[in-house]
N, C-alpha and C positions, 0 to 999 in steps of 0.2 A: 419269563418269556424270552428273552433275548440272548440268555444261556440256549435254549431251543435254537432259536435263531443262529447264534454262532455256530452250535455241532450240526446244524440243517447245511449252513454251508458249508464246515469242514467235512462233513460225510460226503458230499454232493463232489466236491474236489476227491476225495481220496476215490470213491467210486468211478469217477471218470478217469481219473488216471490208472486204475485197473485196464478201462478199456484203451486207453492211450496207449500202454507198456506192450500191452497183447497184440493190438494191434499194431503200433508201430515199429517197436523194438523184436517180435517176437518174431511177426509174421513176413509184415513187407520190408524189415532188412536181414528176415533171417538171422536172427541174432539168436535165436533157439530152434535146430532144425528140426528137432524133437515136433513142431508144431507141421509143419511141410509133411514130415514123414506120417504123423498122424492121419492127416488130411490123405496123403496118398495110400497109406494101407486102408482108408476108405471109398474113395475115389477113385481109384488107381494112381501109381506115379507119372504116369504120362497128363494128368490134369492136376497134380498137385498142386505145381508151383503157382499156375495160374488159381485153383480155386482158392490158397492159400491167401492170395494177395488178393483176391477178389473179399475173405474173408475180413480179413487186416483192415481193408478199407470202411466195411460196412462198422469195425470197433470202432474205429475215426470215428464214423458219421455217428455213430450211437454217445460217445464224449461230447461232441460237439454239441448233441441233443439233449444232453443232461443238463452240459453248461447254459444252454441258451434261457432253461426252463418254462419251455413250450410246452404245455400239456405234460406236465411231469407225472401226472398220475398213469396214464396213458405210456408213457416212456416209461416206467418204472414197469410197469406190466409185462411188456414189452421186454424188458431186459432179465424178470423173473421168467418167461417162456424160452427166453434164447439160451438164458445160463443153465436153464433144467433140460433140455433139450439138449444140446450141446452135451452136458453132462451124462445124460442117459445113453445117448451111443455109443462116447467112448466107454461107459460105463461096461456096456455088452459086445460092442465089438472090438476095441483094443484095450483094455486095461492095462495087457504087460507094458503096454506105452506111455500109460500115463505116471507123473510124477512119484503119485505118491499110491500107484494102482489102483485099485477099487476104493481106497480110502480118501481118492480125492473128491469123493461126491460128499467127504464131510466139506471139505472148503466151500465146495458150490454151495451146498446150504448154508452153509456161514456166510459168504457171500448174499446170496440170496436174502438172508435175513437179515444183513445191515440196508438189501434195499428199499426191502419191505418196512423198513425200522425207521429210516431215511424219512419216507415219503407220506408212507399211512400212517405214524408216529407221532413223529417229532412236526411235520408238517399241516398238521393233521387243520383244518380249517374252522375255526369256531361257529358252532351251529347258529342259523338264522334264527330271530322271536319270532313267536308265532302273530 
C-alpha cells in the first residue's frame, strides 16, 4: 500500500510538471514558439500571442490543481478532456506543426493514461461495508 502511495505521489508531480513545462516554459515565456505558432495558425496570428498566454496560464492553474488535490477525480477528468481535445485539433488542423505530426496523439494517449493510471488506479479508494 504505500509503494501505491509513493508512485500516487510521484505520478501526481511528474503530471503536474508536464502542465508546469507547457505552460510556463513553452507558452508564457515563449521558450517554444512552435506552441504560439500553433495556437495562431488556429486562431489567427493577430490573437496568438494573447490566446497563447491566456492558455499557459490556465496549464499553471491546472498544476496548481493537481498539486493542491481538490477533487482529483474531477481534475483528472478534466485534464483527460483537455489533453484529448487539445490533441484532436491539432490532430486535424495542423499536424505538419506538431512534433512528432499525427503521431503525437500516441503521446497524448500515453499521457492520458498515466492520468487515468494515476487517479482511477493507483488512487483508487477502498470500498465501504455494507
Amino acid at each position: 500500500m504505500m509503494k501505491h502511495i509513493v508512485l500516487h505521489k510521484t505520478l501526481s508531480i511528474f503530471i503536474a510538471s508536464v502542465w508546469i513545462v507547457n505552460g510556463l516554459f513553452c507558452k508564457l515565456l515563449d521558450l517554444v514558439p512552435r506552441h504560439r505558432q500553433i495556437v495562431g495558425s488556429i486562431l489567427g496570428d493577430d490573437q496568438a500571442v494573447f490566446f497563447t498566454q491566456v492558455i499557459g496560464i490556465l496549464e499553471l492553474l491546472m498544476a496548481a490543481w493537481i498539486l493542491s488535490r481538490i477533487k482529483p477525480q474531477l481534475c483528472a477528468i478534466v485534464q483527460i478532456l483537455v489533453v484529448a481535445a487539445m490533441n484532436a485539433i491539432e490532430f486535424f488542423l495542423v499536424p505538419e506543426m506538431l512534433l512528432f505530426g499525427r503521431a503525437n496523439s500516441i503521446v497524448a494517449i500515453v499521457f492520458i493514461g498515466f492520468i487515468y493510471f494515476n487517479e482511477f488506479v493507483l488512487n483508487k479508494k477502498p470500498a465501504q461495508p455494507a
